[in-house]
Gaussian input, Z-matrix of N, CA and C with variables (Angstrom, degrees):
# hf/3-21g

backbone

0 1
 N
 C     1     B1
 C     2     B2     1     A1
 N     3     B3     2     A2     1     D1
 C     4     B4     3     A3     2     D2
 C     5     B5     4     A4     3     D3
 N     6     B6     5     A5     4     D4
 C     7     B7     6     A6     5     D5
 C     8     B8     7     A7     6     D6
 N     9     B9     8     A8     7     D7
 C    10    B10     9     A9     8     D8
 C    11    B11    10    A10     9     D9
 N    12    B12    11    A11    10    D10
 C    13    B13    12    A12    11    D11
 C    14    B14    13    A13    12    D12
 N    15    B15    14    A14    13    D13
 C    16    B16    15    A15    14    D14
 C    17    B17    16    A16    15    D15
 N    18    B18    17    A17    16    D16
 C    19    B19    18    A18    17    D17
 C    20    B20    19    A19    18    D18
 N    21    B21    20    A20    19    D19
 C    22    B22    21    A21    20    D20
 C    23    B23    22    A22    21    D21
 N    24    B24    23    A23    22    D22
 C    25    B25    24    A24    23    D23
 C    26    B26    25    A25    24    D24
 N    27    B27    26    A26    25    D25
 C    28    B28    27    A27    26    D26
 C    29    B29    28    A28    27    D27
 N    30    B30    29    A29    28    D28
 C    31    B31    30    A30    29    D29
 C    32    B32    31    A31    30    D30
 N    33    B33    32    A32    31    D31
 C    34    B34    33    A33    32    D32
 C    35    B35    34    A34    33    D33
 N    36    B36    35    A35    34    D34
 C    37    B37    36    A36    35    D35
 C    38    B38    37    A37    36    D36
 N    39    B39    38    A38    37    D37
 C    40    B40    39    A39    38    D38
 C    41    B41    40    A40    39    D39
 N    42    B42    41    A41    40    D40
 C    43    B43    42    A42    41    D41
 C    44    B44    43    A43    42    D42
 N    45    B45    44    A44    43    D43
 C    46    B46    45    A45    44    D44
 C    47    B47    46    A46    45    D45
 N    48    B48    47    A47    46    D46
 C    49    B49    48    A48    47    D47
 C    50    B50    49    A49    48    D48
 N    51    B51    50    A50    49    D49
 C    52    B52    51    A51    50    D50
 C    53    B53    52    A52    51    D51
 N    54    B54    53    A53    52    D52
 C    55    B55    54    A54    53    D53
 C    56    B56    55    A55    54    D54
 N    57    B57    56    A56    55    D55
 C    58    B58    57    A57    56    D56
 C    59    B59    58    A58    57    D57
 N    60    B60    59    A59    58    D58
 C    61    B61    60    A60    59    D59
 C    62    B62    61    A61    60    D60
 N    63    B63    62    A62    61    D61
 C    64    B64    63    A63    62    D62
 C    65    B65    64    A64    63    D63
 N    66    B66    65    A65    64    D64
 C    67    B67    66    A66    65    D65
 C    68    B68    67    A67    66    D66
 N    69    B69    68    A68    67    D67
 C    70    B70    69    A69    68    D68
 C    71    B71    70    A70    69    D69
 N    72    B72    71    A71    70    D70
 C    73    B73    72    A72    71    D71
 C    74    B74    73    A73    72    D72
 N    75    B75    74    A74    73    D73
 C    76    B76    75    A75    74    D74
 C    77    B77    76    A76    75    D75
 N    78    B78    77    A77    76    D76
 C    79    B79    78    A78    77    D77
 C    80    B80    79    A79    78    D78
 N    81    B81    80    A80    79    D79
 C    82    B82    81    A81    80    D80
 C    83    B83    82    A82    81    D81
 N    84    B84    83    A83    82    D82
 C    85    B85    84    A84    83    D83
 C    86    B86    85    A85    84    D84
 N    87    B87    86    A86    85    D85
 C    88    B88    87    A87    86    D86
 C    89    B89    88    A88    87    D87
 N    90    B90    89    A89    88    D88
 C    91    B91    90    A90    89    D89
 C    92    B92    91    A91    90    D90
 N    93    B93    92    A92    91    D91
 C    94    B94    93    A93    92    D92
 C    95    B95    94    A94    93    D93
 N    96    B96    95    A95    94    D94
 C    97    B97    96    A96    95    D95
 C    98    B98    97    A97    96    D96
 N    99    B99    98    A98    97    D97
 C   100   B100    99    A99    98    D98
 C   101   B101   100   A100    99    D99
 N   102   B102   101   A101   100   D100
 C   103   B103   102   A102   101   D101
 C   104   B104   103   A103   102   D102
 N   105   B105   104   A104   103   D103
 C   106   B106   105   A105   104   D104
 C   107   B107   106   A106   105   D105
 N   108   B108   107   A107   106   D106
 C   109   B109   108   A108   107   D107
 C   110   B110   109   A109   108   D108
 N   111   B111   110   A110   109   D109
 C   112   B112   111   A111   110   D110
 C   113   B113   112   A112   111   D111
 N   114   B114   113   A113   112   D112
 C   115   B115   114   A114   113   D113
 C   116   B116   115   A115   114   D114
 N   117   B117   116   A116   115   D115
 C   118   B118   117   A117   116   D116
 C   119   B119   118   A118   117   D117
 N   120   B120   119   A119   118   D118
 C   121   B121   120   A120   119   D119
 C   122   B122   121   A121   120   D120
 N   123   B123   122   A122   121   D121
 C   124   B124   123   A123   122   D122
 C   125   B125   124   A124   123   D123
 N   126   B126   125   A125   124   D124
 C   127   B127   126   A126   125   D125
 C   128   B128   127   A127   126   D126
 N   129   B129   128   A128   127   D127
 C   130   B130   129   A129   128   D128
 C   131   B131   130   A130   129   D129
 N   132   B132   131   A131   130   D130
 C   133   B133   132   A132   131   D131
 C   134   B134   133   A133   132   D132
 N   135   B135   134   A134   133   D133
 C   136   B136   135   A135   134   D134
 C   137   B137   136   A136   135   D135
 N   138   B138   137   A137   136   D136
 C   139   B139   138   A138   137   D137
 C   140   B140   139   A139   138   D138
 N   141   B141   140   A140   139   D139
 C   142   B142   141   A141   140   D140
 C   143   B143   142   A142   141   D141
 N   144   B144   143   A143   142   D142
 C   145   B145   144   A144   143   D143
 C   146   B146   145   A145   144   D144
 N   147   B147   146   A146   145   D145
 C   148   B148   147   A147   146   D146
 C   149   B149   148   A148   147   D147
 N   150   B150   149   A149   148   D148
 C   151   B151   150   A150   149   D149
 C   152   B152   151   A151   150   D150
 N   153   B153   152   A152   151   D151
 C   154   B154   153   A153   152   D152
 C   155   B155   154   A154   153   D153
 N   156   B156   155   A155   154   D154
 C   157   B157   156   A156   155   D155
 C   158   B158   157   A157   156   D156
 N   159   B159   158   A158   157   D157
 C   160   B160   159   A159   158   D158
 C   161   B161   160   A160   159   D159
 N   162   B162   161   A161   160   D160
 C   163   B163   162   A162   161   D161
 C   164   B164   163   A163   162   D162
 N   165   B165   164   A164   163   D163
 C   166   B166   165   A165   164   D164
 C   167   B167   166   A166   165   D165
 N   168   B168   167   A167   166   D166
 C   169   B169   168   A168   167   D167
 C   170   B170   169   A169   168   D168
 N   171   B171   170   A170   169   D169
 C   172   B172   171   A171   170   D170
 C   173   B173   172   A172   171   D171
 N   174   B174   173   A173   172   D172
 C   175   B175   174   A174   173   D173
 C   176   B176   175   A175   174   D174
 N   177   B177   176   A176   175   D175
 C   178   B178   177   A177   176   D176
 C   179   B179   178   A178   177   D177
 N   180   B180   179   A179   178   D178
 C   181   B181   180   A180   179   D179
 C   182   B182   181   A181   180   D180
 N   183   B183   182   A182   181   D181
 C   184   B184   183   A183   182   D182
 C   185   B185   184   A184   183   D183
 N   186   B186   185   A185   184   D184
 C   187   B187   186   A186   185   D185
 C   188   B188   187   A187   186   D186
 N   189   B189   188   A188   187   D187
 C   190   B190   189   A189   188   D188
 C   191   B191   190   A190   189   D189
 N   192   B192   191   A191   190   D190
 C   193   B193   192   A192   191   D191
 C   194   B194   193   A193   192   D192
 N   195   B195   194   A194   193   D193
 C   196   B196   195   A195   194   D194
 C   197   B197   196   A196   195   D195
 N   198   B198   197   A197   196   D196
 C   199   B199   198   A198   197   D197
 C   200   B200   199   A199   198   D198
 N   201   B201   200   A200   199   D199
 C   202   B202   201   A201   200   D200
 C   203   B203   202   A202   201   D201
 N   204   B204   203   A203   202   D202
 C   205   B205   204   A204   203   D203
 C   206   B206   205   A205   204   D204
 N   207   B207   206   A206   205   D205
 C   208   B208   207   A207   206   D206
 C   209   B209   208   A208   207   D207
 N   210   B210   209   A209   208   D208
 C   211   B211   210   A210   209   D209
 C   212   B212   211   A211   210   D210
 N   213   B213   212   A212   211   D211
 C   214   B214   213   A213   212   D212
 C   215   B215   214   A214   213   D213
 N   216   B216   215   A215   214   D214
 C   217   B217   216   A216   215   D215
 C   218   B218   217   A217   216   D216
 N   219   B219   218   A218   217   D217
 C   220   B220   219   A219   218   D218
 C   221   B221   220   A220   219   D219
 N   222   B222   221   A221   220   D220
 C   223   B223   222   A222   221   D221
 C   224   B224   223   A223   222   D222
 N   225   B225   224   A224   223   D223
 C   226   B226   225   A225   224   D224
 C   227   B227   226   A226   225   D225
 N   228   B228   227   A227   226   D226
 C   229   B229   228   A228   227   D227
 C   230   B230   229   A229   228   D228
 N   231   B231   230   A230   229   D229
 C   232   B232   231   A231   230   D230
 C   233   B233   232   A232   231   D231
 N   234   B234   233   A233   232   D232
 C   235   B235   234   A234   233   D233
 C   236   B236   235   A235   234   D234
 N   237   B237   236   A236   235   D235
 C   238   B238   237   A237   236   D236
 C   239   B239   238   A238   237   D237
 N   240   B240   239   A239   238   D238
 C   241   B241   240   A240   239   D239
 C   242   B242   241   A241   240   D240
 N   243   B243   242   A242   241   D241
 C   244   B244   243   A243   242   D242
 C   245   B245   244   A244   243   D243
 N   246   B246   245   A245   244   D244
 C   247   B247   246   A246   245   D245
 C   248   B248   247   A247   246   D246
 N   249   B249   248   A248   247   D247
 C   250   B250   249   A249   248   D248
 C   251   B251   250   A250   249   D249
 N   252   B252   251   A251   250   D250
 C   253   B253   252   A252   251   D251
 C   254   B254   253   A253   252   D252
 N   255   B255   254   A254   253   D253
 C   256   B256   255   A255   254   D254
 C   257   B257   256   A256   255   D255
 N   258   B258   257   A257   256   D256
 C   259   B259   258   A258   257   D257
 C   260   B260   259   A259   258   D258
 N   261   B261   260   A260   259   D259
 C   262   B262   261   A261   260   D260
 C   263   B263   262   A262   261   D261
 N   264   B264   263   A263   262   D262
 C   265   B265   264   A264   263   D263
 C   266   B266   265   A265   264   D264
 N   267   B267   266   A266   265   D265
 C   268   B268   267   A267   266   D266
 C   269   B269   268   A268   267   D267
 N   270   B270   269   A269   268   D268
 C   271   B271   270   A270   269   D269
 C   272   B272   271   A271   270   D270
 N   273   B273   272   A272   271   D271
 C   274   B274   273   A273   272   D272
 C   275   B275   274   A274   273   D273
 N   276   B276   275   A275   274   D274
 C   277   B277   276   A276   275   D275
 C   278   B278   277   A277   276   D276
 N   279   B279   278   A278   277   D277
 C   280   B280   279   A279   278   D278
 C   281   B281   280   A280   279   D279
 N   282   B282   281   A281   280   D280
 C   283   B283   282   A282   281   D281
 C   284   B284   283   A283   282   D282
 N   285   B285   284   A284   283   D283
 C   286   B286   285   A285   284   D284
 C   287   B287   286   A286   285   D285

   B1=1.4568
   B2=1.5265
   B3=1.5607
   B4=1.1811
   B5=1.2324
   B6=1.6477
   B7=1.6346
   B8=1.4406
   B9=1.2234
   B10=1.4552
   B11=1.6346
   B12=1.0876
   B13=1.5871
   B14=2.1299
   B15=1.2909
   B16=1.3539
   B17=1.3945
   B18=1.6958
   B19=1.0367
   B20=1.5663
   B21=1.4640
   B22=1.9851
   B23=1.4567
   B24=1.1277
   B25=1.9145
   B26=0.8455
   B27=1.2806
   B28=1.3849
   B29=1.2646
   B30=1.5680
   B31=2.0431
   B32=1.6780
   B33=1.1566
   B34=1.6503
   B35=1.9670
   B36=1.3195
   B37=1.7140
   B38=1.2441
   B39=1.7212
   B40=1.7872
   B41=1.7754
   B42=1.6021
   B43=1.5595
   B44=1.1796
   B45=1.2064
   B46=1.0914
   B47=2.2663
   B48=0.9688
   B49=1.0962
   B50=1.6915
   B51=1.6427
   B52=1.6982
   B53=1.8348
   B54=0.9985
   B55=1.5766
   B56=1.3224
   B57=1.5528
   B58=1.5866
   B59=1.7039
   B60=0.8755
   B61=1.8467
   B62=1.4036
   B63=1.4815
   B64=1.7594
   B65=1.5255
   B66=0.8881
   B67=1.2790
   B68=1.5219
   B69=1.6148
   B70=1.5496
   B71=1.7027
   B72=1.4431
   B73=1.1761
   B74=2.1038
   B75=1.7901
   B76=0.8867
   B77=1.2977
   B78=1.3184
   B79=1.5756
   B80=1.2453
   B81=1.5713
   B82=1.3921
   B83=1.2761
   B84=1.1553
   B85=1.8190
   B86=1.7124
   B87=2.0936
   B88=1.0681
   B89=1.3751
   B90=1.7787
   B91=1.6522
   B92=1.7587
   B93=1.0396
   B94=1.7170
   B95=1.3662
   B96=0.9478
   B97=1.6370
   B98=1.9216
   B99=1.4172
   B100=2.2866
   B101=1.5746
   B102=1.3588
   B103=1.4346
   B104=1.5904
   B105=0.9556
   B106=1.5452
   B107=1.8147
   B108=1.4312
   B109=1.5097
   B110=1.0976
   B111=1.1426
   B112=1.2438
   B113=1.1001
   B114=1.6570
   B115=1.4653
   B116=1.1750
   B117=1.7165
   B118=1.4920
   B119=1.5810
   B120=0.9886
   B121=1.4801
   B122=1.4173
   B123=1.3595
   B124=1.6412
   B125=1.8297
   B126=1.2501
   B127=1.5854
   B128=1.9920
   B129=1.6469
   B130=1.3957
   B131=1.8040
   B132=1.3972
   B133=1.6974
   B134=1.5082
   B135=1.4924
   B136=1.3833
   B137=1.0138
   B138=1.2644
   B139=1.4806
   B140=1.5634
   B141=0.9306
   B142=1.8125
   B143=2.2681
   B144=1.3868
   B145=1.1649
   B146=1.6672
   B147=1.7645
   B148=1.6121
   B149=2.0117
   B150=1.3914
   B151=1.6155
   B152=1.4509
   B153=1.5117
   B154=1.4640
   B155=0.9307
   B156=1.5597
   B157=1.8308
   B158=1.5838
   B159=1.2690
   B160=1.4011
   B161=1.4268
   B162=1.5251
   B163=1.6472
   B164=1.6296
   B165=1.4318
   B166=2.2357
   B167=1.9782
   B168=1.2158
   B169=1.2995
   B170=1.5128
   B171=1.5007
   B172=1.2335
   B173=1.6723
   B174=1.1169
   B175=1.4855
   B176=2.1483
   B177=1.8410
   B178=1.0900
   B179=1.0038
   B180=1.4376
   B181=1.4032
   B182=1.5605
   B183=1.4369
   B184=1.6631
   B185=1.4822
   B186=1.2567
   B187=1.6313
   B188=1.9435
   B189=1.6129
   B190=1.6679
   B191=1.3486
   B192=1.2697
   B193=1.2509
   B194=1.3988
   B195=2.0390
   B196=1.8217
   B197=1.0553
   B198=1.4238
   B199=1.9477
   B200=1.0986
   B201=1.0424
   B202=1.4524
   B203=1.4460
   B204=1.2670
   B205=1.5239
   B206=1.5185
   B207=1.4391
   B208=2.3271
   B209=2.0997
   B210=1.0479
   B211=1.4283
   B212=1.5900
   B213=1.7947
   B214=0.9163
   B215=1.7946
   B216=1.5940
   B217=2.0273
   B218=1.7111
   B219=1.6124
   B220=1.1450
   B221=1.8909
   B222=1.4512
   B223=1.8013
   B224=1.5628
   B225=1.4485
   B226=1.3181
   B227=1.3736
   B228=1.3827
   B229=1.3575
   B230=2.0387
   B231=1.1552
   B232=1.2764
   B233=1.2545
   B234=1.4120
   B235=1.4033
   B236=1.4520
   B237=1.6918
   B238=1.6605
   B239=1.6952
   B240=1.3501
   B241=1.5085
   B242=1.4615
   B243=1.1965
   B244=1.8765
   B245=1.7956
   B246=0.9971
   B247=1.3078
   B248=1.6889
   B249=1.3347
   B250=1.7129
   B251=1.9867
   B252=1.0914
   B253=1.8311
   B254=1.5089
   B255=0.9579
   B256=1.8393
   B257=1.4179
   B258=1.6198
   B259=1.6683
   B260=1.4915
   B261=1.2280
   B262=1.5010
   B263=1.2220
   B264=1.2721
   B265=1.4362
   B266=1.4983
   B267=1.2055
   B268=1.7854
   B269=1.0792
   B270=1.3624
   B271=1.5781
   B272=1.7157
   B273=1.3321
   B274=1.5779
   B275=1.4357
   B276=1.0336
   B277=1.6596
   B278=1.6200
   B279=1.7891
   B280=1.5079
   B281=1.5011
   B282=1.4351
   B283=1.3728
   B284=1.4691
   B285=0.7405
   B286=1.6004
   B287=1.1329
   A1=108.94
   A2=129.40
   A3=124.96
   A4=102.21
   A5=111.82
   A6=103.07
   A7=126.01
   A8=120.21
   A9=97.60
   A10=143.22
   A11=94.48
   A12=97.88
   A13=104.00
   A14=119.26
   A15=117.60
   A16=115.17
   A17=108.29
   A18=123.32
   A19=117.78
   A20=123.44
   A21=112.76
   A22=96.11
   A23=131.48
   A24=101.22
   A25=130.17
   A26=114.05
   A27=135.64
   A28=140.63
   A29=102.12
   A30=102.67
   A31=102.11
   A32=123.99
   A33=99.92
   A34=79.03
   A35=113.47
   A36=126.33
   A37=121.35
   A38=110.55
   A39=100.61
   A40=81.03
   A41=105.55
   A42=121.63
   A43=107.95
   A44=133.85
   A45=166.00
   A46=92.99
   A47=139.93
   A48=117.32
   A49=94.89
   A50=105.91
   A51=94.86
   A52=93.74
   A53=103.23
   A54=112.24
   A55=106.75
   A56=100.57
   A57=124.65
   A58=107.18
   A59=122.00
   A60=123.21
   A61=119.47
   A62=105.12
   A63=105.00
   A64=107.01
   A65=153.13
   A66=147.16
   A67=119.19
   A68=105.88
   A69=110.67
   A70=91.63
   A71=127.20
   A72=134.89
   A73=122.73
   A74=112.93
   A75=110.88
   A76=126.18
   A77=128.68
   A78=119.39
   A79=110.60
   A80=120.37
   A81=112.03
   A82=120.50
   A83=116.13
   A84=123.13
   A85=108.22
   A86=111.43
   A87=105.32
   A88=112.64
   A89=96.80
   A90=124.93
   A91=77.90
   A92=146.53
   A93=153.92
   A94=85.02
   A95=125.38
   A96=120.31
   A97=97.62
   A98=86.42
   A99=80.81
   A100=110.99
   A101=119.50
   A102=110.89
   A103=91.89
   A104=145.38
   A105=141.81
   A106=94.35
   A107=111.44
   A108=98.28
   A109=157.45
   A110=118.47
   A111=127.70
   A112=121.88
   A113=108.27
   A114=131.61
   A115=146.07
   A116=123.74
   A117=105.94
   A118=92.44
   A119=114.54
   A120=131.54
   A121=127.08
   A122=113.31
   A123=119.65
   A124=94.27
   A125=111.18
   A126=116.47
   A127=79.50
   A128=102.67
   A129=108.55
   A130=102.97
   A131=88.44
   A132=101.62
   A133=113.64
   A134=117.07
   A135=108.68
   A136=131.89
   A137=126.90
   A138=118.14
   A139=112.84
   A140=121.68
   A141=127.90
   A142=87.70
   A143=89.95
   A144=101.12
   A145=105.52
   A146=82.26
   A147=98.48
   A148=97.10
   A149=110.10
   A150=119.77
   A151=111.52
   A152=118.12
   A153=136.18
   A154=117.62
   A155=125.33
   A156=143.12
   A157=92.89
   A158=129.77
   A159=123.89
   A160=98.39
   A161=92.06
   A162=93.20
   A163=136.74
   A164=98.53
   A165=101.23
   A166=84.16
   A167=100.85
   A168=112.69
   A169=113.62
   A170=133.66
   A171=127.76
   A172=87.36
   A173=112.09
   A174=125.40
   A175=81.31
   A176=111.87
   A177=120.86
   A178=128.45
   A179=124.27
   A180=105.18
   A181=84.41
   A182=107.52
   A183=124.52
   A184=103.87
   A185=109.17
   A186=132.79
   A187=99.77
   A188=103.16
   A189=93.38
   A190=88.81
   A191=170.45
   A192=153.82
   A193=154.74
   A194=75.66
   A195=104.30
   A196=97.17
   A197=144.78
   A198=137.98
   A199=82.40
   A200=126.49
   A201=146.65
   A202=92.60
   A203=125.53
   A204=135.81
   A205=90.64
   A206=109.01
   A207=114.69
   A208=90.56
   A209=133.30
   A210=115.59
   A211=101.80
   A212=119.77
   A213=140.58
   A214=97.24
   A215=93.54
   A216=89.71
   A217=86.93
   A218=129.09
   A219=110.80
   A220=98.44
   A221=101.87
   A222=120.75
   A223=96.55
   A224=128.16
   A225=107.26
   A226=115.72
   A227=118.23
   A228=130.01
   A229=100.16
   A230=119.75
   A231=126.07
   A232=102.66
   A233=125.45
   A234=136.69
   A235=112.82
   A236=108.17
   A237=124.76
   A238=106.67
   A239=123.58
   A240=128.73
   A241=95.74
   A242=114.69
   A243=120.27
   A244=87.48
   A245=110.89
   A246=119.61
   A247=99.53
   A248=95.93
   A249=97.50
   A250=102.35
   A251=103.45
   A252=104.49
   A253=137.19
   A254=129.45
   A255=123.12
   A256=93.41
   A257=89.87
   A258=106.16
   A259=84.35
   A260=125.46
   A261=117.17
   A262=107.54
   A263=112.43
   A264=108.47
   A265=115.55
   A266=120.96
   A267=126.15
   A268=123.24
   A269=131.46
   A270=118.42
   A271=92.99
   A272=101.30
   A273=111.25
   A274=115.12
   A275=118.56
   A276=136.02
   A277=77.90
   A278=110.13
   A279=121.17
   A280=94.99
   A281=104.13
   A282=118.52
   A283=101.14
   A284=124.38
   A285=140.83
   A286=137.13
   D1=133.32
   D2=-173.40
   D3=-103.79
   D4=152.57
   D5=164.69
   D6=-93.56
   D7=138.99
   D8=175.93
   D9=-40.46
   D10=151.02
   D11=-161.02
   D12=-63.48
   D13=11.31
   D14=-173.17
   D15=-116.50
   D16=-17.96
   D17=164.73
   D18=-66.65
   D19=-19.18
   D20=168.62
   D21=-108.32
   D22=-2.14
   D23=139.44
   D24=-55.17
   D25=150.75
   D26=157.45
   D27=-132.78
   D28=106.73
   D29=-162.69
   D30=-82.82
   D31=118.71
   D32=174.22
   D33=-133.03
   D34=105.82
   D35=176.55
   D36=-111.12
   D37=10.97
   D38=-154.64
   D39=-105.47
   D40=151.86
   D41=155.31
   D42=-96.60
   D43=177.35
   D44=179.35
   D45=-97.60
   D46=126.67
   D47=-175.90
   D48=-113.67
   D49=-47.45
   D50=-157.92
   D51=-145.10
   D52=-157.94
   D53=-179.29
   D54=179.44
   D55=115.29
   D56=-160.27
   D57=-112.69
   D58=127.97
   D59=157.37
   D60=-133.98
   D61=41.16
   D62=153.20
   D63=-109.06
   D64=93.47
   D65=148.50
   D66=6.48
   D67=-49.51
   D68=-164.06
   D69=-74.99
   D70=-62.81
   D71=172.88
   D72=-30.82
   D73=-41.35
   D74=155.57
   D75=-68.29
   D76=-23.07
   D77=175.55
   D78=-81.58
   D79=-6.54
   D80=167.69
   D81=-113.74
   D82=-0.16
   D83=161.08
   D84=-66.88
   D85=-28.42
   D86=-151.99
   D87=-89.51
   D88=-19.22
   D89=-157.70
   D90=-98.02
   D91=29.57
   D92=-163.91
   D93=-141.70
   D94=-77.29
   D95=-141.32
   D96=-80.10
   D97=-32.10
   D98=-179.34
   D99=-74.47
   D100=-14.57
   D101=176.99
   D102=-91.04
   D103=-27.43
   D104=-157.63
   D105=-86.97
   D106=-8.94
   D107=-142.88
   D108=58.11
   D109=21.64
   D110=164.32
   D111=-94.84
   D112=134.45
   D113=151.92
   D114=-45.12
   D115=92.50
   D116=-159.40
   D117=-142.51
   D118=-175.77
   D119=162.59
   D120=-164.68
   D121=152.54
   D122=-147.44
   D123=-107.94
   D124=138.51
   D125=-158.45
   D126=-139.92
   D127=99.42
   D128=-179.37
   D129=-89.44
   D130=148.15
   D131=-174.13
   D132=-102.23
   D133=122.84
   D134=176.65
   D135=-84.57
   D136=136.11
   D137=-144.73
   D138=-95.73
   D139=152.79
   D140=-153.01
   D141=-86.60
   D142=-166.10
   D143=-154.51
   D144=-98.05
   D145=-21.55
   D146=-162.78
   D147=-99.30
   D148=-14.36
   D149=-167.30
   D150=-72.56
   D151=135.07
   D152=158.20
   D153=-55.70
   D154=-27.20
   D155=-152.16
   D156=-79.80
   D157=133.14
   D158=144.95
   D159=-126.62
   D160=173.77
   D161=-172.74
   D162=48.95
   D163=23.93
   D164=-155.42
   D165=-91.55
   D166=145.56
   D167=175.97
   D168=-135.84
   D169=178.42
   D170=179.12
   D171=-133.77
   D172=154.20
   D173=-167.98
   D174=-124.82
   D175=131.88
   D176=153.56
   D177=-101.50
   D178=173.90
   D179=-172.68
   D180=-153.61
   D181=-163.00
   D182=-171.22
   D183=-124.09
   D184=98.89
   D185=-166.91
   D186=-33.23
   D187=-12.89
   D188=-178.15
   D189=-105.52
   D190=70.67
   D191=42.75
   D192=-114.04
   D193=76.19
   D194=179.03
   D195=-64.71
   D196=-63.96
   D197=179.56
   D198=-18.84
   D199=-106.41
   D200=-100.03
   D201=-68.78
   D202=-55.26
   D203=-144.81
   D204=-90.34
   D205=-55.88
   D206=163.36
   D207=-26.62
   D208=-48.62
   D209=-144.51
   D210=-93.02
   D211=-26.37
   D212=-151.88
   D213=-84.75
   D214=-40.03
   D215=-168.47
   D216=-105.06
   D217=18.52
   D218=178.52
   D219=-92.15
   D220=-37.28
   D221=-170.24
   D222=-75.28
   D223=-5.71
   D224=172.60
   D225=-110.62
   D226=-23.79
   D227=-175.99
   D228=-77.10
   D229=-19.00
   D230=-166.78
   D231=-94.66
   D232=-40.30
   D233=-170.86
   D234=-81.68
   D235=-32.76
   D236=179.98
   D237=-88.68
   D238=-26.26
   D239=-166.03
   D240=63.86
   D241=67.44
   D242=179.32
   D243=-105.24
   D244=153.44
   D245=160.42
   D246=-84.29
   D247=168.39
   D248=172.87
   D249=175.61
   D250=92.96
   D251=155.33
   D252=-53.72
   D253=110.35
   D254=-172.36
   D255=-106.05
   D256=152.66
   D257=-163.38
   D258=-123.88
   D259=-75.85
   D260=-162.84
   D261=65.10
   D262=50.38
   D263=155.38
   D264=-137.67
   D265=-175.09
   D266=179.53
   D267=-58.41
   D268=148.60
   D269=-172.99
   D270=-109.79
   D271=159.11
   D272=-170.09
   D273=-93.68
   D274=20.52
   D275=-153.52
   D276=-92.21
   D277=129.22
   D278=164.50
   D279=-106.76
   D280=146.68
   D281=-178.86
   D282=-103.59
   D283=-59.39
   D284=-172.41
   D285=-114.10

């Protein structure tokens, strides 16, 4: 029996884009990216023993629209005075 030929792919496309810990600022990066359409999901960080951070999360995205979404949490974090770190890098999520 063969397996389908889609089953030994492997898509893994998401970055890591930013890393947020205002709350108010994530509900408006999020209420940003669902009218824009974009696809993302929020990968919350637990916070160490020794950390100031509560609530800090990383927002992902789909490595084909880092622009877009880079401009989207750049015009809100600038306009709100949110702090906000960008990672732009790979997310560690194994699919398979």
């Amino acid at each position: 029996m063969n397996q389908p030929l889609y089953t030994a792919l492997k898509v893994h496309n998401e970055i890591e884009l930013c890393e947020i810990s205002d709350l108010e600022c994530k509900r408006l990066i999020e209420q940003a990216l669902l009218k824009e359409r974009i696809s993302f999901y929020i990968h919350w960080l637990k916070p160490s023993l020794f950390s100031r951070k509560k609530n800090c999360c990383i927002f992902c995205v789909n490595e084909n629209v880092q622009e877009t979404a880079e401009d989207i949490v750049r015009s809100i974090c600038d306009e709100g005075g949110y702090p906000v770190k960008f990672l732009f890098r790979k997310t560690h999520n194994e699919y398979l």
